[in-house]
C-alpha positions in Angstrom: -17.8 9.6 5.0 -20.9 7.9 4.6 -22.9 5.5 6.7 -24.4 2.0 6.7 -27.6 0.9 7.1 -27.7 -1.0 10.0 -29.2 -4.6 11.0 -32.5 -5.2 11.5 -32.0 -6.2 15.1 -31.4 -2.3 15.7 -33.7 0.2 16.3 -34.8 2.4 12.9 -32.4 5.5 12.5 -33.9 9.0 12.4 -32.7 12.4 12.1 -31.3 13.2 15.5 -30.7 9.4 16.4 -27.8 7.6 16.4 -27.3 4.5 14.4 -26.5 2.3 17.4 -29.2 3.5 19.1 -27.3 3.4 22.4 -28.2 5.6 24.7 -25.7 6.4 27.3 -23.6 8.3 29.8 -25.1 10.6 32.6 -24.8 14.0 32.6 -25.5 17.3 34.6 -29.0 17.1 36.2 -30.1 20.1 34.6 -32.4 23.3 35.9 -35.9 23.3 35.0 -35.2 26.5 33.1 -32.6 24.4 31.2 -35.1 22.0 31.2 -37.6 23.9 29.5 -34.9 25.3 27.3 -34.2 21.9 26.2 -37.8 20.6 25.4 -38.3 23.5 23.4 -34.7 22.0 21.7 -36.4 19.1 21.4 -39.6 19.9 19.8 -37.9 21.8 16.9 -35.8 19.7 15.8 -38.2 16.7 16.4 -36.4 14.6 19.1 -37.2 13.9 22.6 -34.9 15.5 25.0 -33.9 12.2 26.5 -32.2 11.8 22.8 -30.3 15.4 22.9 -29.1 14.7 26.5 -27.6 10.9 25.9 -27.5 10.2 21.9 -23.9 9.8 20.6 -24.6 11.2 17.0 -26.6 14.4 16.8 -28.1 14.5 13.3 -29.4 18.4 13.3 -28.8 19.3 8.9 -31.0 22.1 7.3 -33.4 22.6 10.8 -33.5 26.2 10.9 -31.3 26.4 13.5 -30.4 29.8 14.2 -28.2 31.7 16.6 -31.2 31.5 19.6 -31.1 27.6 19.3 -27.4 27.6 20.1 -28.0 28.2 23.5 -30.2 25.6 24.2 -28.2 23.2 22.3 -24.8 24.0 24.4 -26.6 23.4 27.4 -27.3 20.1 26.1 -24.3 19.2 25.5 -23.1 20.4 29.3 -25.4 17.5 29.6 -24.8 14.8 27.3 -21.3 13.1 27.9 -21.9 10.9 25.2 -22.3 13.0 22.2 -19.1 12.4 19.7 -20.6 13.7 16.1 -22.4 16.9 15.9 -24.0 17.6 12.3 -25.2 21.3 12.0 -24.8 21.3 8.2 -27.1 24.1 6.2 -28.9 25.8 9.1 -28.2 29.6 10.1 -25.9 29.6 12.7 -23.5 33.2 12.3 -21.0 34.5 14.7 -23.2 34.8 18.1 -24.3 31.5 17.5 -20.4 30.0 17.1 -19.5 31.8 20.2 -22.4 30.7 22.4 -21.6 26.9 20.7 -17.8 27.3 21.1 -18.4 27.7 24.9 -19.9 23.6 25.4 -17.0 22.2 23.4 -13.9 22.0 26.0 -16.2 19.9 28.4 -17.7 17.9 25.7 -17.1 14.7 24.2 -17.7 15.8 20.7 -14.6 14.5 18.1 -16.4 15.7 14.9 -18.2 18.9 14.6 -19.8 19.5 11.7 -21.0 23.4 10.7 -20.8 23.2 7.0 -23.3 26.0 5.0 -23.8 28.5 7.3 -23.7 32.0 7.6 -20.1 31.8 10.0 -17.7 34.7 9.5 -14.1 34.9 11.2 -15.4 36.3 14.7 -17.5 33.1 14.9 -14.6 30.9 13.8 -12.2 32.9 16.2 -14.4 31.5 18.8 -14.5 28.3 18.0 -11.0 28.5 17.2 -10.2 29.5 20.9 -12.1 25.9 22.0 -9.3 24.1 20.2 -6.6 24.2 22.5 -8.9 23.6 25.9 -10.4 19.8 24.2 -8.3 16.9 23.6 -11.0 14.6 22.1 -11.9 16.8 19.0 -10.5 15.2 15.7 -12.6 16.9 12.8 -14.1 20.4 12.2 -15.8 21.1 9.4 -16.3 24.7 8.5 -16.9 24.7 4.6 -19.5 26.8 2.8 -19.3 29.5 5.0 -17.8 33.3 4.9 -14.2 32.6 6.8 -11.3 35.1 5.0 -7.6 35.1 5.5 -8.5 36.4 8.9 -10.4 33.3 10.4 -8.1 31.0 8.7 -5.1 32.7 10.6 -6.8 32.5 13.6 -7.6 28.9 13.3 -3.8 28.5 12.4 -2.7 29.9 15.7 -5.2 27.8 17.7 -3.7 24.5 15.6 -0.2 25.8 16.6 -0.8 26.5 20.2 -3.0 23.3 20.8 0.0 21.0 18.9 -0.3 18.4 21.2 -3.8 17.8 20.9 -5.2 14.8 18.4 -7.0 17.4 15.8 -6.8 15.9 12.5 -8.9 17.0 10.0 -10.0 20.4 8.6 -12.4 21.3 6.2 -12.3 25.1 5.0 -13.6 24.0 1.2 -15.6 27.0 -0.5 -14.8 29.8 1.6 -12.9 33.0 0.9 -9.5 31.8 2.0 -6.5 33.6 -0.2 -2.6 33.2 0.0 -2.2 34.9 3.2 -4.5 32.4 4.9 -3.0 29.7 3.0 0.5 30.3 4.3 -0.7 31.0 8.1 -2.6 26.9 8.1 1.0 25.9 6.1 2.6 27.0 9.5 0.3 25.1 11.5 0.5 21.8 9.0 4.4 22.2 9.1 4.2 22.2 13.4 0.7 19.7 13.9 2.0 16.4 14.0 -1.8 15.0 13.6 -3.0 16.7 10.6 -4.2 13.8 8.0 -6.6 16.0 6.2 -6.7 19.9 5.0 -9.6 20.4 2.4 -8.6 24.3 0.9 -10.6 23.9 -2.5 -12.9 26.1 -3.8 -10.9 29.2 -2.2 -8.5 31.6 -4.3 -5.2 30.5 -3.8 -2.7 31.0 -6.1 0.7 29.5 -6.7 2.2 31.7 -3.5 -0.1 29.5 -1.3 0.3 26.3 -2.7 4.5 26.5 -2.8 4.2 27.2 0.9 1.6 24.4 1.9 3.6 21.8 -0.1 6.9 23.0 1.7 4.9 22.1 4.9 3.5 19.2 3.8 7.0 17.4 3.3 8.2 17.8 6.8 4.4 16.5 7.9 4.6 13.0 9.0 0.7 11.9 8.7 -0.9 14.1 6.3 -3.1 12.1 3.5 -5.3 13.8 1.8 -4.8 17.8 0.3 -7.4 19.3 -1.8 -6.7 22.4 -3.5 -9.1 22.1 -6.2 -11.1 24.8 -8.4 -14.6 25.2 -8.1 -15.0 25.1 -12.2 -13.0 24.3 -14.8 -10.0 26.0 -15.0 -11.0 28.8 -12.7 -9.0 27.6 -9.9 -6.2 30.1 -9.9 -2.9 27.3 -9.5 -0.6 27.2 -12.5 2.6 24.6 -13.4 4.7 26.7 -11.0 2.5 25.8 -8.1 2.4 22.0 -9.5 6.2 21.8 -9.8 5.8 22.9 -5.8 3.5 20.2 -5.2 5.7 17.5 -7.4 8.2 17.9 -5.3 5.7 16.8 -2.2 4.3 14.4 -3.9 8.0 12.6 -4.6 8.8 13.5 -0.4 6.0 12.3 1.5 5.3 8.7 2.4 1.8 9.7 3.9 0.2 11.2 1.4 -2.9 9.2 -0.8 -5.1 11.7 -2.2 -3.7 15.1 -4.2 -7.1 16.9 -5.4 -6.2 19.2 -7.7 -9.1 19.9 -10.3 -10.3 22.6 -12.6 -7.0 24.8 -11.5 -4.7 26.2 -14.4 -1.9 23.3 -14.9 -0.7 22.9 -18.0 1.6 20.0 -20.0 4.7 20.9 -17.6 2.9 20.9 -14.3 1.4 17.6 -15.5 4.8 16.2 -16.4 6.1 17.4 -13.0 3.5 15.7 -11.2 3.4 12.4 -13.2 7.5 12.0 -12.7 7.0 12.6 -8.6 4.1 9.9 -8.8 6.6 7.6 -10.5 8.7 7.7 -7.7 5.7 7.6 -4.8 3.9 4.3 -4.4 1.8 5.0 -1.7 0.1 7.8 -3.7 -4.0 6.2 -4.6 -5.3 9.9 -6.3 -4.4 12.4 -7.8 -7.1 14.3 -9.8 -6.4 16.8 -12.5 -9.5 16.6 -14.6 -10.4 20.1 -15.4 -7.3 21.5 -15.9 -5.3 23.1 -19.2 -3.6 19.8 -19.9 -3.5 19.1 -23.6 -4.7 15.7 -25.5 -0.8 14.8 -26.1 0.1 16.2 -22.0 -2.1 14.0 -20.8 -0.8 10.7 -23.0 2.5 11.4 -21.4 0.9 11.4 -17.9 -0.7 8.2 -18.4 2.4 6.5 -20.0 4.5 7.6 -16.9 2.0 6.2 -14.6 1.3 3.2 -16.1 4.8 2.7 -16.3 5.4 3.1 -12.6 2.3 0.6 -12.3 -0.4 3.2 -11.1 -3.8 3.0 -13.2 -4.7 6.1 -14.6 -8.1 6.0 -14.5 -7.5 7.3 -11.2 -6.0 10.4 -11.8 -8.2 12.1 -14.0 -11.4 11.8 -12.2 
């Protein structure tokens, strides 16, 4: 999501700052060896420390942040019982890093953590996986552009099973190195997490076996809205007709659903006519996007004459 400038009555944003410029909630009074951990914090990434110990939206993207700095930066969240977003995106955070960070998150207030293009592999997300079930405010965790396989992506299904009741509802896994095996494990956790609205897989080689058993889950799931399971080029995503036939049959099921991201994958005319019959039946559906696919000139006319039919617009479904 994005964000909007704010009024001129508040105070400019910054990197680091949050766009209310509120600063509140008291925490810990910290050590002065915390203290001196924190300045140091503070100086490199260009914020004062009264900021990283009360702002509610920790902007910290492409810093350098490395393993060392996680340290510091749990600590300051021990501290700061305000903080609700933490952005970490394209810095250099690996495993140790994760677990050191994974340790701040039960007694934190964070709902969206944010560790996109980093250098995380499964042992890292195993820790942070293991956070999951001990926090009841986290709602979004975003782990794309990293190195998780089917073994981190397991593990994170276990920790969405076991920590069911919790309000977790968004996951972000897009280009990572996720395969079938992976794919079924989160379709176990989708099938048994009752606030799941979002599960971003694309970019990640899943094939047909996958996508069957994530659309199987996906029908008995009463919130989810949004699945991607795109390619990362045209047509070198690996899902066929036989895995958009799965997916028709989601599409036709669920009444949550609105976005079905399925580009630059393998589908062909019958996957498309499939899909564009299911969408005929679903009004609640707002995207579906097969642009990329292997959908032919007179496929594609079909589609559109379905939809158009049903009274969807079409331009909506091929971008």
């Amino acid at each position: 999501g994005g964000f909007t400038t704010g009024s001129s009555s508040r105070p400019p944003y910054r990197r680091g700052m949050s766009r209310r410029g509120s600063y509140i909630g008291v925490g810990p009074v910290p050590s002065p060896a915390d203290e001196a951990m924190l300045l140091g914090l503070a100086k490199k990434v260009n914020l004062s420390v009264t900021e990283l110990r009360h702002e509610p939206m920790l902007h910290l993207e492409r810093l350098g942040l490395a393993d060392e700095d996680m340290d510091a930066l749990s600590r300051a969240l021990a501290a700061n019982q305000s903080a609700q977003s933490l952005w970490l995106s394209g810095n250099a955070i690996s495993n140790a890093g994760a677990a050191l960070l994974a340790k701040a998150i039960p007694a934190s207030s964070l709902t969206d953590l944010v560790l996109s293009a980093n250098e995380l592999q499964d042992d890292g997300v195993a820790a942070i996986a293991a956070s999951l079930s001990k926090t009841h405010v986290l709602r979004s965790l975003h782990l794309n552009h990293n190195e998780i396989t089917d073994a981190g992506a397991t593990t994170l299904a276990d920790a969405l099973i076991s920590s069911s009741k919790t309000h977790f509802a968004r996951l972000n896994l897009n280009s990572n190195r996720i395969a079938d095996p992976g794919a079924v494990a989160l379709a176990k956790a989708l099938e048994v997490h009752p606030a799941l609205t979002e599960l971003d897989l694309g970019h990640n080689p899943i094939t047909d076996v996958g996508v069957k058993a994530l659309a199987l889950a996906g029908t008995s799931s009463p919130k989810l809205a949004k699945l991607d399971l795109s390619g990362a080029h045209e047509r070198q995503g690996l899902i066929t007709s036989e895995g958009a036939v799965s997916l028709a049959s989601l599409v036709e099921a669920s009444s949550s659903l609105r976005t079905l991201l399925l580009r630059n994958n393998c589908i062909d005319d019958r996957g498309a006519a499939a899909l564009a019959v299911a969408l005929s039946k679903n009004k609640g559906l707002e995207e579906l996007s097969v642009r990329g696919n292997a959908i032919s000139a007179e496929g594609a006319e079909r589609m559109v004459s379905i939809w158009e039919s049903s009274g969807h617009m079409a331009q909506r479904f091929f971008k």
